[in-house]
Residue frames as qw, qx, qy, qz and C-alpha x, y, z in Angstrom:
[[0.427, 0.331, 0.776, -0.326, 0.48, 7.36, 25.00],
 [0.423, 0.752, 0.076, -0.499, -0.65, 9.49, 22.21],
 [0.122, 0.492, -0.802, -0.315, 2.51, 7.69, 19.79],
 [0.110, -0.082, 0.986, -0.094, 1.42, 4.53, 20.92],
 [0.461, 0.554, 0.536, -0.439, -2.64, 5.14, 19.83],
 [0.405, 0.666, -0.248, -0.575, -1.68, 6.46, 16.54],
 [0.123, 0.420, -0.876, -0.203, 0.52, 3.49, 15.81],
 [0.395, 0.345, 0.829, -0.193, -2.56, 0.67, 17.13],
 [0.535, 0.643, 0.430, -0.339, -4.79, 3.02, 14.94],
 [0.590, 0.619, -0.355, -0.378, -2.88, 3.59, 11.32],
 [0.096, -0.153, 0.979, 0.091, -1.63, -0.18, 11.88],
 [0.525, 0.279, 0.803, -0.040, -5.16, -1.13, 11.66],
 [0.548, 0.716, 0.144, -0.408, -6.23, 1.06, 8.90],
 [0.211, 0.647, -0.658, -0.321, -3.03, 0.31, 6.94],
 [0.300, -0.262, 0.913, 0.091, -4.08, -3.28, 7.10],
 [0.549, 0.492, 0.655, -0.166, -6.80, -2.82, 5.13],
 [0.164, 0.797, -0.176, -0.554, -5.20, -0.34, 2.48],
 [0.353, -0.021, 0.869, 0.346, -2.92, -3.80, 0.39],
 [0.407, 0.590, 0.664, 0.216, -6.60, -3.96, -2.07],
 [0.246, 0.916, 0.315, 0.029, -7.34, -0.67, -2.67],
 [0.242, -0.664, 0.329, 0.626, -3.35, 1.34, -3.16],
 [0.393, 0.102, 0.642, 0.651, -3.73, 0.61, -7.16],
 [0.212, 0.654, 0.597, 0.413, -6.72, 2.88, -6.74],
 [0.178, -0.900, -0.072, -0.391, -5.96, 5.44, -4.12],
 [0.443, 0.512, -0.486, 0.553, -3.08, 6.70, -2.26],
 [0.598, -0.164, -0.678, 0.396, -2.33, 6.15, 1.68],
 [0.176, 0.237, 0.382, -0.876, -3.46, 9.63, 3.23],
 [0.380, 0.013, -0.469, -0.797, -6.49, 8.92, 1.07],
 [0.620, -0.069, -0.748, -0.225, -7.34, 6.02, 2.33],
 [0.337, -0.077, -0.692, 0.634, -6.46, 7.14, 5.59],
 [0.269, 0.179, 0.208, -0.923, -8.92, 10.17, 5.54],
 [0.554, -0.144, -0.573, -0.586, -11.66, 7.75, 3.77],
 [0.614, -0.141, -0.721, 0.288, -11.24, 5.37, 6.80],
 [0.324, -0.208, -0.502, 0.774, -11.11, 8.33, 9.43],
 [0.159, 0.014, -0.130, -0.978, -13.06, 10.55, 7.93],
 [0.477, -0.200, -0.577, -0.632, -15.70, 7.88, 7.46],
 [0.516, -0.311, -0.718, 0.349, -15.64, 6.46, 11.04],
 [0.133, -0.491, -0.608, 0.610, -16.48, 9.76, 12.00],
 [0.543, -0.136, -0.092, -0.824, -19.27, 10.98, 9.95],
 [0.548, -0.260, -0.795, -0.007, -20.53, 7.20, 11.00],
 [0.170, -0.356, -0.594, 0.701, -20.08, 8.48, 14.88],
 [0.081, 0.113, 0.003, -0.990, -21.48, 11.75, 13.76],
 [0.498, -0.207, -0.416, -0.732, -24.73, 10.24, 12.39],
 [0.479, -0.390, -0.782, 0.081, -25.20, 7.63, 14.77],
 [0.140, -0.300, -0.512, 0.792, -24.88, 11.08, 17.43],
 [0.329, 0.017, -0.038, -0.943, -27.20, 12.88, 15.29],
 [0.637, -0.216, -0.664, -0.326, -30.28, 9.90, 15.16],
 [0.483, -0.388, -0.737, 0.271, -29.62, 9.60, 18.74],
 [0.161, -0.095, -0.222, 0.957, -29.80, 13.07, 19.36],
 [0.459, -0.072, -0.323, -0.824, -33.12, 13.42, 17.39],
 [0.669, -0.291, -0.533, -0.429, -34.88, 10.64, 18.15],
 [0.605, -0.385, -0.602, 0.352, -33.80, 9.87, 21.99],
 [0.263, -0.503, -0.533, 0.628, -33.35, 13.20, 23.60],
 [0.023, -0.102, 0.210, 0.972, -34.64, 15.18, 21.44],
 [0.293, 0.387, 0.850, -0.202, -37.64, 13.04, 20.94],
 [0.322, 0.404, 0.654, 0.552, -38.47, 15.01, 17.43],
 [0.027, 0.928, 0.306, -0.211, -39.58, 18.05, 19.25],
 [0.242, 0.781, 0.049, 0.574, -38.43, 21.36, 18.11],
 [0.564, -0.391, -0.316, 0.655, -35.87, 23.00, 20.95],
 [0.060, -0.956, -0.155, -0.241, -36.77, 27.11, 22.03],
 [0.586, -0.241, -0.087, 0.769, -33.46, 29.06, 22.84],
 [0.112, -0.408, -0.044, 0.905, -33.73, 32.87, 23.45],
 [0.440, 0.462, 0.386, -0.666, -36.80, 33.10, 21.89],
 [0.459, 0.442, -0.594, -0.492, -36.20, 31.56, 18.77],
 [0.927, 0.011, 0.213, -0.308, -37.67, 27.97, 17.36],
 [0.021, 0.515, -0.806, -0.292, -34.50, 25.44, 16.51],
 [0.914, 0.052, -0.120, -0.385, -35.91, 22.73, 14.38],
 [0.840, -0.492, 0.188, -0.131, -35.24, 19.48, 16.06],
 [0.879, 0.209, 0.077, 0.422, -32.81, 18.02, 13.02],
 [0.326, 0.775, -0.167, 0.515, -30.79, 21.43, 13.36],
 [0.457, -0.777, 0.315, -0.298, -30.72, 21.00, 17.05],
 [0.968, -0.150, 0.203, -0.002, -29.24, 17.52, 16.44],
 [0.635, 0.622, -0.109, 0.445, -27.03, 18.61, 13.59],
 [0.049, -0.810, 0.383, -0.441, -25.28, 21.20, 16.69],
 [0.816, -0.461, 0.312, -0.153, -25.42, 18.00, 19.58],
 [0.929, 0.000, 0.185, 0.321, -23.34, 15.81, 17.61],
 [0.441, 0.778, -0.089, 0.438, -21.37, 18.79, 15.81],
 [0.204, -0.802, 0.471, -0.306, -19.86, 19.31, 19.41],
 [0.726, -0.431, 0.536, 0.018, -18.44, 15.81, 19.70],
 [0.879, 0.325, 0.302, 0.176, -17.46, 14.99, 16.12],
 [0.212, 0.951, -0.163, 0.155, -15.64, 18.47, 15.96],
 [0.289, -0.767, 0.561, 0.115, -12.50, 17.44, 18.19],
 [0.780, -0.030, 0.600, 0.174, -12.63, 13.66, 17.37],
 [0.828, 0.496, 0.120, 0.231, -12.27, 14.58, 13.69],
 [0.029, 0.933, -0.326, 0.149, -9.68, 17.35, 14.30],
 [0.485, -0.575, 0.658, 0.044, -7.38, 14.59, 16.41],
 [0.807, 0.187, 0.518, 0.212, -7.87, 11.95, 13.49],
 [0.620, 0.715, 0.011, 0.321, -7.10, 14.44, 10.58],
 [0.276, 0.893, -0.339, 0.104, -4.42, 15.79, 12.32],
 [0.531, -0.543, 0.646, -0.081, -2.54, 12.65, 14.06],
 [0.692, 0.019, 0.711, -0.123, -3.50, 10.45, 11.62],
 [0.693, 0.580, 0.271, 0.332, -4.14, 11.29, 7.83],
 [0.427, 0.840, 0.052, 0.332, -2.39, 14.52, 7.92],
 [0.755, -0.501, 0.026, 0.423, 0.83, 13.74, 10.59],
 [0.666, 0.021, 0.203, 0.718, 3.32, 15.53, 8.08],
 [0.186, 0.866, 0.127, 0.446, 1.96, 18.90, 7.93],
 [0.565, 0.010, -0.344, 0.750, 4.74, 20.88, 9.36],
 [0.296, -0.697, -0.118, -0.643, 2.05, 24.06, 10.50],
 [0.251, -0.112, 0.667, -0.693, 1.49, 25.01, 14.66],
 [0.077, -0.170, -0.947, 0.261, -0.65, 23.08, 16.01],
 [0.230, 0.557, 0.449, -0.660, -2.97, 26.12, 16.98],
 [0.223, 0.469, -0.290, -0.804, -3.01, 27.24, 13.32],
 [0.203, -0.144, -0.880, -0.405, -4.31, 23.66, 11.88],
 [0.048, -0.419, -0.713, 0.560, -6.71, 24.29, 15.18],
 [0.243, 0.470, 0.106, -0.842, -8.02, 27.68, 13.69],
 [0.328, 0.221, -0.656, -0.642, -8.04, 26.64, 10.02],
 [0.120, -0.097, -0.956, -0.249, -9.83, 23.82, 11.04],
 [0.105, -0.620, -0.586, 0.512, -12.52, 25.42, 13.12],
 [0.232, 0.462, -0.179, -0.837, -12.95, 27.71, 10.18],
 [0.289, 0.143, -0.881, -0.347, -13.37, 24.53, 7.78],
 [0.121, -0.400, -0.890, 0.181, -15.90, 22.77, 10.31],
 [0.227, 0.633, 0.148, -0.725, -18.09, 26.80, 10.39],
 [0.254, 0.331, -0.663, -0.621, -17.73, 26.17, 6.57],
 [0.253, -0.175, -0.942, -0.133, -18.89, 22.36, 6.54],
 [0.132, 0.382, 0.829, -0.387, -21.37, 23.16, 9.20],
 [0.104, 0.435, -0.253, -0.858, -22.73, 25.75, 7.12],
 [0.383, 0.167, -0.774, -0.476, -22.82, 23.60, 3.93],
 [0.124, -0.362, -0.918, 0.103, -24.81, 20.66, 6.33],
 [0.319, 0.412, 0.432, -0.736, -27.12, 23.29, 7.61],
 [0.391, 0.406, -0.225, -0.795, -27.97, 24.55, 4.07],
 [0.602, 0.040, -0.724, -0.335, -28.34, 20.76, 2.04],
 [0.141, -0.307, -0.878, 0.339, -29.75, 18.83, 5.23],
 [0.208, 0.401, 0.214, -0.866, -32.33, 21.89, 4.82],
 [0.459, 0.295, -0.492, -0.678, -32.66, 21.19, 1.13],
 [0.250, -0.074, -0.951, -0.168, -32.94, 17.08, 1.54],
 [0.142, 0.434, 0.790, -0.409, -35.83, 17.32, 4.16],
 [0.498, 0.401, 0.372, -0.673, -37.56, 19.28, 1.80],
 [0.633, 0.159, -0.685, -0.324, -37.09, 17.31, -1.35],
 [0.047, -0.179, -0.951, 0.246, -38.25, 14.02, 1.72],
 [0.439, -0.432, -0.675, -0.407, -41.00, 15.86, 2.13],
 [0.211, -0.442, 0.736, -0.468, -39.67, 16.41, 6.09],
 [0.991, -0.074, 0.073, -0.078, -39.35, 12.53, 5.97],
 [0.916, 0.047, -0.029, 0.398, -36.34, 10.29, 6.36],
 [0.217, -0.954, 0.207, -0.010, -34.37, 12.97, 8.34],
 [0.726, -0.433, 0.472, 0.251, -31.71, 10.46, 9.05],
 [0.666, 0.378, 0.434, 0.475, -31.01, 9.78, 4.87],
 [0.257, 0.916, 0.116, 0.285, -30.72, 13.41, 4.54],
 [0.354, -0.896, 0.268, -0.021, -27.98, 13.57, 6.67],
 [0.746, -0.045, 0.373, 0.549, -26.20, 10.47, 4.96],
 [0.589, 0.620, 0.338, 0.393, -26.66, 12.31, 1.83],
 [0.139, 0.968, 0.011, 0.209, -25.38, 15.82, 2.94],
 [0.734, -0.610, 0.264, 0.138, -22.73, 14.20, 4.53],
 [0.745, 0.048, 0.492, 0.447, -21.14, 12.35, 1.86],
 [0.279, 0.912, 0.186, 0.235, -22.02, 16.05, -0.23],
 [0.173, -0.967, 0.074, -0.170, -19.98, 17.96, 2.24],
 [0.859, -0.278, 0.362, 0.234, -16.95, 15.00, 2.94],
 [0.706, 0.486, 0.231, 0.461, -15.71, 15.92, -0.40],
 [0.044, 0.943, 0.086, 0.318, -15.34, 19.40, 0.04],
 [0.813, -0.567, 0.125, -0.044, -13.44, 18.57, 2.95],
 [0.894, -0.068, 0.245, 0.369, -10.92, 16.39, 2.00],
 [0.517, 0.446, 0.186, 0.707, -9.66, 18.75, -0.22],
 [0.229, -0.877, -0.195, -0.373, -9.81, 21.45, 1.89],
 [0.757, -0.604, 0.246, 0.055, -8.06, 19.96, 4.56],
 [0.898, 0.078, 0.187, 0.391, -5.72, 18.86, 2.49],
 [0.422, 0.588, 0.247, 0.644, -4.93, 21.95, 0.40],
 [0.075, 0.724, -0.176, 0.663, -5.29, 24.50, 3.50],
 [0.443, -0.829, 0.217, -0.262, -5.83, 23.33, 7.05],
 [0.862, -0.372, 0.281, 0.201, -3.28, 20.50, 7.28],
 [0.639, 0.765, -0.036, 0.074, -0.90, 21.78, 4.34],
 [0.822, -0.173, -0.018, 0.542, 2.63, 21.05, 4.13],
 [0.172, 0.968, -0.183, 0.011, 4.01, 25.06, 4.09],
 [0.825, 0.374, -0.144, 0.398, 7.22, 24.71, 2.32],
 [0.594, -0.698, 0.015, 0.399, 10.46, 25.69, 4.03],
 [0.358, 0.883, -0.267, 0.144, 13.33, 28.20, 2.56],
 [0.822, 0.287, -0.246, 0.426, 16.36, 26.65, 1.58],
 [0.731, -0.258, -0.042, 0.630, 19.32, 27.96, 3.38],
 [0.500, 0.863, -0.026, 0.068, 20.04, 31.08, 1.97],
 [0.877, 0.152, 0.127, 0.438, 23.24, 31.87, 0.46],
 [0.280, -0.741, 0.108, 0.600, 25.34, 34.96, 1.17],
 [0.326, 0.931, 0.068, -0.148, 26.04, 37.41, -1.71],
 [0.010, 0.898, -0.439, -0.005, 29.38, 37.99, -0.86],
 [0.924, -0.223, 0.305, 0.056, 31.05, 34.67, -1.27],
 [0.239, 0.778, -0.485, -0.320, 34.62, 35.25, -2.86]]
C-alpha cells in the first residue's frame, strides 16, 4: 500500500516537473512540491489553531503564560512533524541508504532546530507587525526556515552514507 501511494504521489508531482527541470533538479522539485504542501497544511493548522480553538487567547500550562501564536506554532507542529518526515523520506529523499530510525532521530533533531528557528523569527515578525498579521509572520518565517531545511535534510538527515568497496586482501600472489 505504502509502494502504491508513493507511486500515485511522485507520478503527480513528476507531472508537473517537464517546465521547470532546466531550472531545478527532480529531488528539488520534489522537496519544493512536498515541502510546500506541508508548510501550506502547517499554516492552514496553525490559523486554525489560533483563531478557532484557540480563539486568540493566551493558553496557561504549569504556571506559565504560552502566547496564543506559540501555542499554535506547537498544535500544528504535532501534525506537520510526521506528515513531513513520511514525504521527505518516501518521497524526495527515497535513496538515502541510512536506518530508518536514524533519518527518524536526525530528523527530530532538524524539526527541534526548525522549531527553534520558527519560535525565534515568528517572535521577531509579530514584533516588527506590531503583534498584527500573525498569520503573515508565519508565511514569512516559514519560507525563512524552509531553506535551512532543505539543505539540511539533504546534507545530514536523509544523506546518502557512502558504502566501502569490497576490500581487497593483502596477500594476493
Amino acid at each position: 500500500m505504502l509502494s502504491a501511494a508513493r507511486h500515485i504521489i511522485v507520478g503527480f508531482i513528476d507531472f508537473f516537473y517537464p517546465p521547470f527541470k532546466r531550472f531545478i533538479g527532480k529531488q528539488t522539485f520534489r522537496y519544493l512540491a512536498c515541502g510546500g504542501s506541508n508548510a501550506v497544511f502547517d499554516t492552514l493548522l496553525f490559523y486554525t489553531s489560533f483563531h478557532f480553538i484557540l480563539h486568540q487567547h493566551d493558553v496557561q500550562a504549569l504556571g506559565f503564560t504560552i502566547k496564543a501564536y506559540n501555542a499554535a506554532l506547537i498544535m500544528a507542529l504535532c501534525v506537520s512533524f510526521p506528515a513531513g518526515f513520511i514525504l521527505s523520506k518516501y518521497i524526495v529523499f527515497p535513496e538515502s541508504n541510512l536506518h530508518g530510525r536514524i533519518q527518524f532521530f536526525r530528523y527530530f533533531i532538524l524539526v527541534v532546530t526548525c522549531f527553534i528557528l520558527n519560535y525565534i523569527f515568528l517572535n521577531l515578525f509579530v514584533m516588527l507587525f506590531h503583534n498584527k498579521l500573525h498569520t503573515l509572520a508565519k508565511i514569512l518565517t516559514t519560507a525563512v526556515v524552509a531553506i535551512f531545511s532543505y539543505f539540511s535534510q539533504r546534507k545530514f538527515t536523509f544523506k546518502i552514507k557512502p558504502t566501502d568497496p569490497d576490500p581487497v586482501p593483502e596477500n594476493i600472489p
